[in-house]
C-alpha positions as CSV (number, residue, x, y, z in Angstrom):
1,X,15.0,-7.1,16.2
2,X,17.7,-5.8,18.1
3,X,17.7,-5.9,22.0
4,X,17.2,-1.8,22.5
5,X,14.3,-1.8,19.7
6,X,13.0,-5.4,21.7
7,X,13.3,-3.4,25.9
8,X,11.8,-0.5,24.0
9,X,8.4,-2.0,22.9
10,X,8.5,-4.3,25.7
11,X,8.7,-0.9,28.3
12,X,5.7,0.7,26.1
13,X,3.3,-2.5,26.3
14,X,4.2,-2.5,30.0
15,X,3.3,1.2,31.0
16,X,0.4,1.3,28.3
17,X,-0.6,-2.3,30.0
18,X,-2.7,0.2,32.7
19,X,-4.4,1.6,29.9
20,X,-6.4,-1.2,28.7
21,X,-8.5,-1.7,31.7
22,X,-10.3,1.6,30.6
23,X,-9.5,1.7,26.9
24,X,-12.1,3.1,24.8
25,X,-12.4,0.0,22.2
26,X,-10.5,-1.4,19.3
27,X,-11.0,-2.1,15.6
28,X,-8.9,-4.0,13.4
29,X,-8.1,-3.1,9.8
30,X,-9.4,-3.2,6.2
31,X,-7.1,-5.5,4.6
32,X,-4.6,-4.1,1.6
33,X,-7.2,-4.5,-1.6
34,X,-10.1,-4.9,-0.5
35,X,-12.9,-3.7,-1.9
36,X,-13.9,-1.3,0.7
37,X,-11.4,1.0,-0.3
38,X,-12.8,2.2,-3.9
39,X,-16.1,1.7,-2.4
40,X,-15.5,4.3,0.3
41,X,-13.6,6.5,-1.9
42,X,-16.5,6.9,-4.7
43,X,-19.0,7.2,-1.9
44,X,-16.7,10.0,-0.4
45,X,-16.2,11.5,-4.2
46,X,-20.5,11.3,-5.1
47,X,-20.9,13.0,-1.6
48,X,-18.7,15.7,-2.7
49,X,-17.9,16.0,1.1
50,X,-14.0,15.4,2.2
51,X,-14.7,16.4,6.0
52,X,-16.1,13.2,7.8
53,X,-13.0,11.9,9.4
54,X,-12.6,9.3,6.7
55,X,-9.0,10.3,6.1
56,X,-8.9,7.8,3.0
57,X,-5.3,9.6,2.5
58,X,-3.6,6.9,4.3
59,X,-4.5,3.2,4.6
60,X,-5.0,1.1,6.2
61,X,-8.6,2.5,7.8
62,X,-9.9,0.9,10.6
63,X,-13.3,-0.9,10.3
64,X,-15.0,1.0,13.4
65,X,-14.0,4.4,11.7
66,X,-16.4,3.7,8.6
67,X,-19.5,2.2,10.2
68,X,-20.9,6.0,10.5
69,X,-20.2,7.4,7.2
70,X,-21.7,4.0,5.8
71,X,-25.0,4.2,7.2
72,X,-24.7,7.7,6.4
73,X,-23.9,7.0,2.4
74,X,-26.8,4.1,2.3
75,X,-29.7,6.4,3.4
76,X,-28.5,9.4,1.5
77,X,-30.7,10.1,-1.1
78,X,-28.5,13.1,-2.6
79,X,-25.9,10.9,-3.3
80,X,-28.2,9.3,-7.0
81,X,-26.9,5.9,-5.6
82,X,-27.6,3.2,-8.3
83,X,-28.8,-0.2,-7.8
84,X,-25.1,-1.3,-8.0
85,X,-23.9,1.0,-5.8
86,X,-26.6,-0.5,-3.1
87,X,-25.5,-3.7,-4.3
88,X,-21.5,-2.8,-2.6
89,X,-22.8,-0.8,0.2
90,X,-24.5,-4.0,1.0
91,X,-21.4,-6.2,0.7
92,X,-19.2,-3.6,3.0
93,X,-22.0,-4.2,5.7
94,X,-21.9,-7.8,5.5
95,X,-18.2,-7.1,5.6
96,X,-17.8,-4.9,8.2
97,X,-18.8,-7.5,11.6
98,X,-19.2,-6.7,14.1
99,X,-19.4,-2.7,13.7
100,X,-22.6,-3.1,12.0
101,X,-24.1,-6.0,13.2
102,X,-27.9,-6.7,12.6
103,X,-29.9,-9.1,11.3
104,X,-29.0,-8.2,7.3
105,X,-25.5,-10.0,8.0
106,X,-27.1,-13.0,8.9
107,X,-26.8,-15.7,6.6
108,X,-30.5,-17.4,5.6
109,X,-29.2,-20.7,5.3
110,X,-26.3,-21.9,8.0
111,X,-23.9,-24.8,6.8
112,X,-25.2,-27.5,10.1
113,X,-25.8,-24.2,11.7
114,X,-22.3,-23.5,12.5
115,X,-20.6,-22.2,9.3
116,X,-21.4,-18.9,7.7
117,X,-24.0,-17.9,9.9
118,X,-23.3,-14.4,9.0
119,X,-22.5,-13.6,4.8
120,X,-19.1,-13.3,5.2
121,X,-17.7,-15.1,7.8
122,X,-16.5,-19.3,7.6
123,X,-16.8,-19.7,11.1
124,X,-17.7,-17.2,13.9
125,X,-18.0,-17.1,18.2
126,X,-19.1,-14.6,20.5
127,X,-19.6,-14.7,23.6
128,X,-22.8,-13.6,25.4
129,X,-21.5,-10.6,26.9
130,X,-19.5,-9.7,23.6
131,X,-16.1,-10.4,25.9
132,X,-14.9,-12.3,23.6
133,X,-15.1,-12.8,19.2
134,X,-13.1,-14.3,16.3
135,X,-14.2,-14.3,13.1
136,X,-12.1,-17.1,10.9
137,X,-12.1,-17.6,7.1
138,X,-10.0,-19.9,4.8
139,X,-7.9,-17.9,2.1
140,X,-7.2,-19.4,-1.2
141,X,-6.1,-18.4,-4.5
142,X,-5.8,-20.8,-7.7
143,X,-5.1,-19.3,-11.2
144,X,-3.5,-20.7,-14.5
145,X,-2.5,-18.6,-17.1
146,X,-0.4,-18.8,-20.7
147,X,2.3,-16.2,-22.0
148,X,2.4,-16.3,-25.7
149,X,5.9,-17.7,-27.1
150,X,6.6,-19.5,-23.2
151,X,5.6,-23.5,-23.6
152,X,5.8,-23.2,-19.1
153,X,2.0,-22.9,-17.9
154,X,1.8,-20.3,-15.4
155,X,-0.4,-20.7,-12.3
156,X,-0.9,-19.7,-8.7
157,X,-1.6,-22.0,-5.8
158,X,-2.5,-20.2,-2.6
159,X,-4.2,-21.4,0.8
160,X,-3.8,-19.8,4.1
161,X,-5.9,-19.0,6.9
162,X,-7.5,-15.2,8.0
163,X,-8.2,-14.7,12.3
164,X,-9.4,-11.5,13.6
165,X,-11.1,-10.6,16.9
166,X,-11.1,-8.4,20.1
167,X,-10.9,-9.7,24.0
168,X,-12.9,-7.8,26.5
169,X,-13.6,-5.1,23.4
170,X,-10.4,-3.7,24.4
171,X,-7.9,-5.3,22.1
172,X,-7.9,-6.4,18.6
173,X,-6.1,-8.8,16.8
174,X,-5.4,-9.8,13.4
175,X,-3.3,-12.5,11.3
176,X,-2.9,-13.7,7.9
177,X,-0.8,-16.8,7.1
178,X,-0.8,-18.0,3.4
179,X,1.4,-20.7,1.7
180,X,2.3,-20.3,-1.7
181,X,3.5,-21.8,-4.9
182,X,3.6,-19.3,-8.3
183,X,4.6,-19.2,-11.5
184,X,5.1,-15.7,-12.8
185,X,5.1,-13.8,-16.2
186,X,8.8,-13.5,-17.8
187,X,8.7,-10.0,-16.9
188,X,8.0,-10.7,-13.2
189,X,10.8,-13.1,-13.1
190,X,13.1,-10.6,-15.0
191,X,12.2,-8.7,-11.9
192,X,13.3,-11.0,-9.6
193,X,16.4,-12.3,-11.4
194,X,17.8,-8.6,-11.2
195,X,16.4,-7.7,-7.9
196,X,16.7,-10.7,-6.0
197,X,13.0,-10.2,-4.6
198,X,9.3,-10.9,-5.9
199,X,7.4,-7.7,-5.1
200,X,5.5,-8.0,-2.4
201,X,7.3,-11.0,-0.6
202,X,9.9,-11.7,1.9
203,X,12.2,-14.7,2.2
204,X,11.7,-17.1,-1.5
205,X,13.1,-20.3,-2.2
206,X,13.1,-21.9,-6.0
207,X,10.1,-24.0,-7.1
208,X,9.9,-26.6,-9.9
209,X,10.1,-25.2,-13.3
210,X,11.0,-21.6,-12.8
211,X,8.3,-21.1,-10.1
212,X,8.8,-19.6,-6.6
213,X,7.2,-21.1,-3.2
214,X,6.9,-18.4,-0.1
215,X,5.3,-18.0,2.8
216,X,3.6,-14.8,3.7
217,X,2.2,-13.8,6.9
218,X,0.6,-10.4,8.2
219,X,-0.1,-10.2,12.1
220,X,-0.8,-7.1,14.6
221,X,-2.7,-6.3,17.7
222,X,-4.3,-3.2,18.3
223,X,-6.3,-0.9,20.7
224,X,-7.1,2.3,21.4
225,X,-6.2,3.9,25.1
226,X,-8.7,6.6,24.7
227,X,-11.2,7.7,22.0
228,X,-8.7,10.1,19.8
229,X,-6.1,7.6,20.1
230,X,-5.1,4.0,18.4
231,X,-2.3,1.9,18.9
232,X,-1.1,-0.9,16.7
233,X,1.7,-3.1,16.8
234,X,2.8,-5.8,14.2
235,X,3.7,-7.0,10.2
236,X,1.7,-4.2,7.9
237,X,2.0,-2.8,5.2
238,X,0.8,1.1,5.0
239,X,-0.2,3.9,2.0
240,X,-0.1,7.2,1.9
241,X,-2.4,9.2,-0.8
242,X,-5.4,9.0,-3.7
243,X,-3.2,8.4,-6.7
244,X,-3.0,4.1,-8.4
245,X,0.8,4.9,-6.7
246,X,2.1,6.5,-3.9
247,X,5.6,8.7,-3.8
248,X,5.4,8.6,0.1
249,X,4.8,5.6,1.0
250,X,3.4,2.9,-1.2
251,X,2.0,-1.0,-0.3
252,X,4.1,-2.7,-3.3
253,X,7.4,-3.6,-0.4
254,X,6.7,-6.5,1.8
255,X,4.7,-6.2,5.1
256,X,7.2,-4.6,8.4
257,X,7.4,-5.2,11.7
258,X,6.2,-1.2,12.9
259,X,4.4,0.3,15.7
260,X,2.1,2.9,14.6
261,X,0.4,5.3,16.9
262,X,-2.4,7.0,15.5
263,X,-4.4,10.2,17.1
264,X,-7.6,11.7,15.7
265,X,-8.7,15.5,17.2
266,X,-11.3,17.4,14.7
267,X,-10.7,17.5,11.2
268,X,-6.9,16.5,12.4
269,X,-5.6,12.8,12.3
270,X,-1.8,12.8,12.7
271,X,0.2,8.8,12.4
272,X,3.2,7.6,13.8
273,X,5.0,5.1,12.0
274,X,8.4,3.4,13.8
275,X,9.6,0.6,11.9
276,X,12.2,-2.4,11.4
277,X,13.1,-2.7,7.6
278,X,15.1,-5.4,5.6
279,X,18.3,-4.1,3.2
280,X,18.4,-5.5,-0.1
281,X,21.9,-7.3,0.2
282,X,20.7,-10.9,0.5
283,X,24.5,-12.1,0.5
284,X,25.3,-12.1,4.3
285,X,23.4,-13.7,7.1
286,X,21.5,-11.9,9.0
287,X,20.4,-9.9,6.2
288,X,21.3,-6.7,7.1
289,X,18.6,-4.4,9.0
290,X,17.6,-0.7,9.0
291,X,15.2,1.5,10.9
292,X,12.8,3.9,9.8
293,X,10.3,6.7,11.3
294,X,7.6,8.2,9.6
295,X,5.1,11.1,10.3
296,X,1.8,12.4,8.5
297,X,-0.2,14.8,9.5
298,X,-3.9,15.1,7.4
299,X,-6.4,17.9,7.5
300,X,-9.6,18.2,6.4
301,X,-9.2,22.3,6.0
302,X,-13.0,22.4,4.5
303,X,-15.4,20.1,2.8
304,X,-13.7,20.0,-0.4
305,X,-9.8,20.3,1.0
306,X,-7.8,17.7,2.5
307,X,-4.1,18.6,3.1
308,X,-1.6,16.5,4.0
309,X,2.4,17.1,5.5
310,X,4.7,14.1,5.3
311,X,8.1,13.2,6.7
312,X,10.4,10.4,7.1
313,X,14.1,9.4,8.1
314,X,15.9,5.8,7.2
315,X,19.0,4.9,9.5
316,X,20.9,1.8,10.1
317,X,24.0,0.8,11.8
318,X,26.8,0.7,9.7
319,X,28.5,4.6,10.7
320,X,27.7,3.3,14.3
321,X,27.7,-0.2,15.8
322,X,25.6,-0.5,18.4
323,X,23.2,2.1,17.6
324,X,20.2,0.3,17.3
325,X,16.7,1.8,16.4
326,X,17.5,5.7,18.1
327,X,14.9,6.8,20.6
328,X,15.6,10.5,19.0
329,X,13.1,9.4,16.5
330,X,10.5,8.0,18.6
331,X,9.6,12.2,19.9
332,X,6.4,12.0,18.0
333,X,6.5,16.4,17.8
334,X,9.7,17.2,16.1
335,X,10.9,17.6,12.9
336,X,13.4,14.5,12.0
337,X,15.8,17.7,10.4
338,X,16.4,18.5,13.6
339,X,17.4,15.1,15.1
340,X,20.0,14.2,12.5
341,X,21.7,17.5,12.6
342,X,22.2,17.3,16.5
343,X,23.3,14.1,16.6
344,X,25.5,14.3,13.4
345,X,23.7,11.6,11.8
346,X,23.5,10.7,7.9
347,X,20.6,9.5,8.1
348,X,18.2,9.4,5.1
349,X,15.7,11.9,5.1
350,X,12.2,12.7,2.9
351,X,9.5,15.4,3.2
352,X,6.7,15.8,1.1
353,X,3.2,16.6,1.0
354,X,-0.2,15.0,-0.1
355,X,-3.6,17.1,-1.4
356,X,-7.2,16.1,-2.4
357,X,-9.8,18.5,-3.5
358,X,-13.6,17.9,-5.0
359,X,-14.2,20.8,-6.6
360,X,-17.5,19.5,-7.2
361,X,-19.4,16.0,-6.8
362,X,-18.3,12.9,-8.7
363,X,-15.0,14.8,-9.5
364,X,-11.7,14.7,-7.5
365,X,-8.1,16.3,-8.3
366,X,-5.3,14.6,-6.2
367,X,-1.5,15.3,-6.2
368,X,1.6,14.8,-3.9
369,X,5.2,16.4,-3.7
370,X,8.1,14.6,-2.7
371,X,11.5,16.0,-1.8
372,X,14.6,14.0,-1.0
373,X,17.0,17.1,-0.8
374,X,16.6,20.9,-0.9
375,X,18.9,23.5,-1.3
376,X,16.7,26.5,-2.5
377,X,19.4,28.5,-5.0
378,X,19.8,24.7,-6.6
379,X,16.5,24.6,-7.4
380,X,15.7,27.9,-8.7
381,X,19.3,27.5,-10.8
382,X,19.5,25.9,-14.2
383,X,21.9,24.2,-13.6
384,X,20.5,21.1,-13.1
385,X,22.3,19.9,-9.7
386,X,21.9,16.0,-8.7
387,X,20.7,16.6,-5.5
388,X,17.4,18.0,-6.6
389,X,15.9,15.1,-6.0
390,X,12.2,15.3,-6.3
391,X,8.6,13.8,-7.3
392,X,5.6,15.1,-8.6
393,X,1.8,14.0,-9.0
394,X,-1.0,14.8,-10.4
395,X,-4.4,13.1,-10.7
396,X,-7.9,12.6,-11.0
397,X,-10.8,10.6,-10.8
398,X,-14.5,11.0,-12.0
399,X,-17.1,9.2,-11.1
400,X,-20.7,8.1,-13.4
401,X,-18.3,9.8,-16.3
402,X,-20.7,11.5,-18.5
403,X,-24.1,10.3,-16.6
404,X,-23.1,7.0,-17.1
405,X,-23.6,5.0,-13.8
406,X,-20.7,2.9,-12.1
407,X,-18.3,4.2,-15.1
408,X,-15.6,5.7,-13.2
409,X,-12.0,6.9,-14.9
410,X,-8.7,7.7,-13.0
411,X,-5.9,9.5,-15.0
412,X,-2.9,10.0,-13.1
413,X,0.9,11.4,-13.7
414,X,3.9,10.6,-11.9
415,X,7.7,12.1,-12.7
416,X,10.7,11.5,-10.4
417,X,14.2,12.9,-10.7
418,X,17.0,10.6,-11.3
419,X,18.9,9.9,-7.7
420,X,15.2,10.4,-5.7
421,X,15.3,7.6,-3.0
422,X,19.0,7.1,-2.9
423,X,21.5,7.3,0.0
424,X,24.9,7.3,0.7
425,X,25.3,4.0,1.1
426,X,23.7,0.6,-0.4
427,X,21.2,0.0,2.9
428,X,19.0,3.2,3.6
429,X,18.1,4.1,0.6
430,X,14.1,4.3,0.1
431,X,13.3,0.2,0.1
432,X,12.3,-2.7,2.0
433,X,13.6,-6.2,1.5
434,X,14.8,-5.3,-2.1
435,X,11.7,-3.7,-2.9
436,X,11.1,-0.2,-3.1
437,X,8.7,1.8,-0.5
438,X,7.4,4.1,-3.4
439,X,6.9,3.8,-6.7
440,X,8.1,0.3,-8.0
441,X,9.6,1.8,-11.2
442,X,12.7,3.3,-9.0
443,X,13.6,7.0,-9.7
444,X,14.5,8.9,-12.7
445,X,10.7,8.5,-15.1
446,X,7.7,9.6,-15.4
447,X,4.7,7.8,-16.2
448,X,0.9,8.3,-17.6
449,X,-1.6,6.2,-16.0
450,X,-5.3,5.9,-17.5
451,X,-7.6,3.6,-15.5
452,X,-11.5,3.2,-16.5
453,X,-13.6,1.1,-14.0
454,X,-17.2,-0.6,-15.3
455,X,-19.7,-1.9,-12.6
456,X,-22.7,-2.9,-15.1
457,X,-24.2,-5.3,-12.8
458,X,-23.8,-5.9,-9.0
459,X,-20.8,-8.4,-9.0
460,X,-19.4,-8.0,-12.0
461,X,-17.0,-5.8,-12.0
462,X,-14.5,-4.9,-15.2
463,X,-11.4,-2.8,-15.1
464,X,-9.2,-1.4,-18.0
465,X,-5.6,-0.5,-17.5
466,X,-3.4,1.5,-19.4
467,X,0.3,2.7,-18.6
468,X,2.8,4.4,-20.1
469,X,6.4,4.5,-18.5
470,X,9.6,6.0,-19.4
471,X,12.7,5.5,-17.7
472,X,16.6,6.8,-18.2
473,X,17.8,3.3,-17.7
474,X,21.7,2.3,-16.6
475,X,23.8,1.1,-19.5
476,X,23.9,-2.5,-19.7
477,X,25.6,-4.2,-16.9
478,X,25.3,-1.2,-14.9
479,X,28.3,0.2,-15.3
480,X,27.3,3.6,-15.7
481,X,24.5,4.9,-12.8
482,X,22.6,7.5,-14.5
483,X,19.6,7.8,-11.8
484,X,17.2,5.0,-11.8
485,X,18.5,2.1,-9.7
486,X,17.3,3.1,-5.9
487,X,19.7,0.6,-4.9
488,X,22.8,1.9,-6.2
489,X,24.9,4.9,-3.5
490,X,24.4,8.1,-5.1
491,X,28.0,8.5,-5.3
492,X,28.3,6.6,-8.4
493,X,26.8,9.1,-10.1
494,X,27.3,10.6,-13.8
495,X,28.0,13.9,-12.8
496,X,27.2,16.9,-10.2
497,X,25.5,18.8,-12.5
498,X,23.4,19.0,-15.9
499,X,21.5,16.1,-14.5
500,X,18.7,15.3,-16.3
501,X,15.2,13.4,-16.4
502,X,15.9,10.5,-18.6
503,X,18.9,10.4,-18.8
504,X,20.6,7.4,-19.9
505,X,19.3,4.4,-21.8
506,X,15.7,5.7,-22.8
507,X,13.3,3.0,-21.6
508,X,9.7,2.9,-22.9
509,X,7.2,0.3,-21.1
510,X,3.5,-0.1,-22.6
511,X,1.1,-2.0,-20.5
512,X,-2.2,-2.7,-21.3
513,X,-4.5,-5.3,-18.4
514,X,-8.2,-5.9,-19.0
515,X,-9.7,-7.7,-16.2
516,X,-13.2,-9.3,-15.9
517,X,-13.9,-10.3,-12.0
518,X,-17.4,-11.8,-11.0
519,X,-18.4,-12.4,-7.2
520,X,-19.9,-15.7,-7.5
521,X,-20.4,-14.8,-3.6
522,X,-19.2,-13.2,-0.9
523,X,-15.7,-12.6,-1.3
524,X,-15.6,-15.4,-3.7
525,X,-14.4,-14.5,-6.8
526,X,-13.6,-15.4,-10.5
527,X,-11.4,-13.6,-12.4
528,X,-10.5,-13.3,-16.2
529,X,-7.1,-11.4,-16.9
530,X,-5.9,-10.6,-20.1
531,X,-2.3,-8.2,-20.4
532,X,0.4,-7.1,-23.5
533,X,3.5,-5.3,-22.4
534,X,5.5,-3.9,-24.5
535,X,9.4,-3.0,-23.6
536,X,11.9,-1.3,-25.7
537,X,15.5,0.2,-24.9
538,X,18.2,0.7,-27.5
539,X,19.9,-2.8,-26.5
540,X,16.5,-4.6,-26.8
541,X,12.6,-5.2,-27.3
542,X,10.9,-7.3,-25.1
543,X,7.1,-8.5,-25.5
544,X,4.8,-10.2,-23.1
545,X,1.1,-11.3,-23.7
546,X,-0.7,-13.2,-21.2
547,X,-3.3,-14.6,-20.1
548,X,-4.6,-16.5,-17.2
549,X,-8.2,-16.9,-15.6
550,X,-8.2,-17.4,-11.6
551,X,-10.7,-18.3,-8.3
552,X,-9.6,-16.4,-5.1
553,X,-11.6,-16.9,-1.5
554,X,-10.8,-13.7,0.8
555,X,-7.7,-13.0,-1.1
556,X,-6.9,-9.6,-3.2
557,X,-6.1,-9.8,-6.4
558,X,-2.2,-8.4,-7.2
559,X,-0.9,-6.5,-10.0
560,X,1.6,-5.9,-11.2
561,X,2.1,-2.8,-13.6
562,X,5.6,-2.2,-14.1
């Protein structure tokens, strides 16, 4: 972190320091892929009800902000809840200590009385006057899997530790350490071989035969100076919108050092996001940084409309030494437009706008809008400019499809004009430590996604995935940039004009993922994972079908569907 970005945050904890002695409580976070979130989402979709200051539109959610919507969903009687759905309802209060504590999170038979004395905690301690709790679980992950025509086993070895608490119910903290060791598809490590990065991960070092070994850690505090308003600082990851992907701001790039203010008034919840990124040349030490700032603004306009506005800017140092992260930015009420034209900036900038509507119960449409450059006469010309660079979603998801109970199906779209995400230069484009901060498939596709979700018995839990992705690749080598490497300056492009989607080498991707997870108990799970992907281009064909089976301990499950 540079030293203006480092006298910044120290200046803010130092005048906010006067807050905490009358702060209004804290809450830490729902971790990325945890269960709550579908839970809470087909809760929010049976209700038919979007205005209850959920704002599921952007993750992560705080654990205080559910407990009254829960209670809410478990006594409703409207809502047709099956035995199933009781069944999760039940794990997210067992899940959600110490916001809704009681004696149902109690566990009925304590290891020697001190471990698990609640369902879902290892280890716990409060003290009498609630001044002080931690709440500590072990995290670990071991899978082995087999991809037909590889002789190399695959397999994941994960352990790590999970800490979270509050001091003097004023401050919250939160950290995840893990240690890993993996060995990845031949896909995945095609991914990694070209982009220098595993999705999801930071710093990598080789491991055995073919295999990487990383560490990962996640860490913030948090607290809230007054009841509309949170404050968090730390490594997160965030998400903006309904869809399986987000073409805001997606949770697929590793976690970021940010500070994120967030304000709730009414049907209004409006986020800061200030953050420290990683560019993607991994040649030069340091690795070079970049800065970003992000706002979203989310309304619930009635109780089947939420509405969402969406901006961000990515700068870095390189056409000014010295500049450092630029307080311009930090003015939490301005549109970034404005800042980069005063101070003559090239900064990277993207709008864009989320929506959700129910237009009845078990039934949601979803879409989003992104725009990386607007001139209005380009777009209404045919001409087909390379600067319209946009995104598009659509989207839905029905719940108890036909009647059926706990049979749920998402069908979503995605398209994105070649050049989207791009910049000027090889560092601010749209990314984070090689990775991309929206879609992982890049820029110039579009992609059909058709996901159906069975819940036949409590903790079992089966989920069918299938995608379809086309992509105007680069030719071979990458000599020629037709639009779909993020990563590449837009100035290497084909041509001004007659740009158009899919354009290049036409790449089609066919993914198929069944997977079979049992909760053997809480947050113990079992999983059974079986996946074919298909890949053609005119230079090649390439296959994978794999299959592993797996035991995570308070760990999410990744995926990757690429």
């Amino acid at each position: 972190m540079n030293k203006i970005l480092t006298r910044f945050i120290l200046l803010l904890i130092a005048s906010i320091g006067g807050f905490i002695s009358n702060s209004f409580g804290q809450s830490t976070n729902f971790e990325p892929g945890s269960p709550a979130y579908p839970l809470l989402e087909r809760m929010e979709i049976k209700s038919g009800n979007l205005n209850n200051q959920l704002f599921l539109d952007i993750q992560p959610v705080q654990r205080n902000q559910v407990t009254k919507d829960l209670f809410i969903f478990k006594d409703a009687s409207k809502l047709n809840l099956s035995k199933v759905d009781e069944y999760w309802l039940d794990y997210l209060t067992d899940e959600n200590l110490p916001y809704t504590n009681g004696s149902w999170n109690s566990s009925k038979k304590p290891v020697f009385d001190i471990f698990y004395q609640s369902k879902a905690n290892f280890l716990q301690y409060t003290t009498k006057d609630s001044d002080f709790q931690v709440f500590v679980n072990p995290v670990l992950a071991f899978g082995l899997g087999k991809e037909k025509d590889s002789s190399t086993l695959r397999y994941q070895d994960t352990r790590g530790l999970e800490l979270r608490g509050s001091i003097d119910k004023k401050v919250g903290f939160y950290t995840l350490l893990t240690d890993n060791q993996v060995s990845e598809p031949g896909y995945i490590q095609n991914y990694v071989n070209k982009q220098g990065a595993i999705p999801g991960v930071g710093y990598w070092k080789t491991f055995k035969n073919g295999g990487y070994d990383y560490y990962d850690a996640v860490g913030y505090f948090t607290f809230s100076p007054d009841k509309h308003i949170n404050i968090q600082f730390g490594n997160t990851q965030n998400f903006i919108g309904s869809g399986y992907r987000s073409l805001l701001l997606s949770d697929f790039a590793q976690n970021y050092l940010n500070l994120m203010v967030t304000a709730r008034v009414w049907r209004f919840q409006y986020q800061n996001i200030f953050a420290q990124l990683t560019g993607n040349d991994f040649s030069t030490s340091p690795y070079p940084i970049k800065y970003a700032a992000f706002h979203y603004l989310t309304f619930d306009a009635a109780k089947f409309l939420n509405v969402g506005i969406f901006e961000g800017v990515m700068f870095y140092n390189g056409n000014n030494p010295g500049r450092g992260y630029d307080f311009s930015y930090l003015n939490p009420l301005i549109f970034y437009d404005a800042v980069v034209n005063n101070t003559g900036a090239v900064d990277k900038e993207t709008a864009g706008a989320n929506i959700n509507i129910l237009p009845c119960k078990n039934f949601k449409i979803y879409g989003q809008f992104l725009l990386n450059e607007f001139q209005a006469h380009q777009i209404l010309s045919s001409a087909n400019w390379w600067g319209n660079k946009y995104g598009i979603q659509g989207g839905f998801k029905w719940i108890d499809i036909f009647g059926m109970h706990n049979v749920d199906w998402q069908s979503e779209f995605n398209l994105v004009r070649p050049y989207t995400y791009t910049s000027a230069n090889a560092v601010d484009n749209y990314s984070q430590y090689g990775q991309p901060l929206a879609d992982p498939v890049g820029a110039n596709f579009r992609e059909f996604i058709n996901i159906v979700r069975i819940n036949p018995i409590g903790p079992l839990d089966i989920k069918l995935e299938l995608f379809y992705i086309q992509q105007g690749a680069d030719s071979v080598g990458g000599v020629t940039d037709y639009g779909s490497n993020i990563f590449i300056p837009y100035g290497h492009r084909t041509a001004d004009y007659g740009i158009q989607l899919l354009q290049g080498e036409l790449t089609n991707t066919i993914i198929a993922e069944a997977v079979v997870s049992y909760q053997l108990r809480h947050n113990l799970f079992i999983d059974l994972t079986g996946l074919a992907r298909h890949e053609t281009a005119p230079q090649y064909v390439h296959n994978t079908i794999y299959a592993s089976v797996g035991l995570r301990l308070n760990f999410a499950r990744k995926e990757y569907m690429f």
